[in-house]
N, C-alpha and C positions, 0 to 999 in steps of 0.2 A: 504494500500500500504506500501508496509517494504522500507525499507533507501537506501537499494540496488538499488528499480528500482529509486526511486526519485532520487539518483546520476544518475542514467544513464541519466533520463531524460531531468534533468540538463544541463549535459553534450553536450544533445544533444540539447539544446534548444538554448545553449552559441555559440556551433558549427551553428545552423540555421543563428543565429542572425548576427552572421560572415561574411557568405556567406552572408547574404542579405547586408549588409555595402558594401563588395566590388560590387555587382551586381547595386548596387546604385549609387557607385563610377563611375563604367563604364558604367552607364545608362548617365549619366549628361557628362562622358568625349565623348560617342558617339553624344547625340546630340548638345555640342557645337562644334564639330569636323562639324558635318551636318549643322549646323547653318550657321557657316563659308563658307564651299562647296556652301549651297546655298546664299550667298549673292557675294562671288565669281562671278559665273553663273550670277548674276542679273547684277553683275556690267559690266562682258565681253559683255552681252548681250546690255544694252545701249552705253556701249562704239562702241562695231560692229554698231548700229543703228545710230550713231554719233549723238545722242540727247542731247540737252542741260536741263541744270537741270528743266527751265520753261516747256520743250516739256513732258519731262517726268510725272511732274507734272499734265498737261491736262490728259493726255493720263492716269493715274490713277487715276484722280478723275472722266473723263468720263467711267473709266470702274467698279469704285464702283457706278456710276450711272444706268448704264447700258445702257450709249448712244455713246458707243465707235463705229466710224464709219472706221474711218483713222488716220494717223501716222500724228502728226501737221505736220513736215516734208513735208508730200504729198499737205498736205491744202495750205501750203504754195507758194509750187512749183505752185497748179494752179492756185492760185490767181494772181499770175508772171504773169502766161500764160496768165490768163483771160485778165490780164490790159495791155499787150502787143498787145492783139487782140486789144482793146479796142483803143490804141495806131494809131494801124496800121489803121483806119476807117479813 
């Protein structure tokens, strides 16, 4: 291989190298941008559900269990109910 192409190659391997630095740069600026978006979302999301930090807690440790039924929230409400029937006897 003569000096010629090996500059070229060079050149062209400084130029890849380049490109791949900024495609790197905006790999890691896209997904902290996404990272962001999504904890955003999570947090409107409990906020709307008006769960307190304990509710939230159940309600992901029962669904890394895989025994998520209901919103503590609802359990709660019926237990109200139940003890109010229970009340009313």
């Amino acid at each position: 291989m003569d000096e010629v192409k090996l500059k070229k190659l060079g050149a062209e391997l400084k130029k890849a190298r380049t490109k791949r630095d900024e495609w790197d740069a905006k790999l890691k600026e896209l997904e902290r941008k996404y990272r962001e978006a999504e904890n955003t979302c999570i947090h409107d999301m409990v906020h709307a559900a008006n769960l307190t930090p304990e509710q939230l807690a159940v309600i992901i440790r029962k669904a890394n269990a895989g025994e998520f039924d209901e919103l503590p929230a609802a359990n709660e409400a019926k237990e109200a109910e139940s003890n109010e029937e229970e009340f009313e006897k």
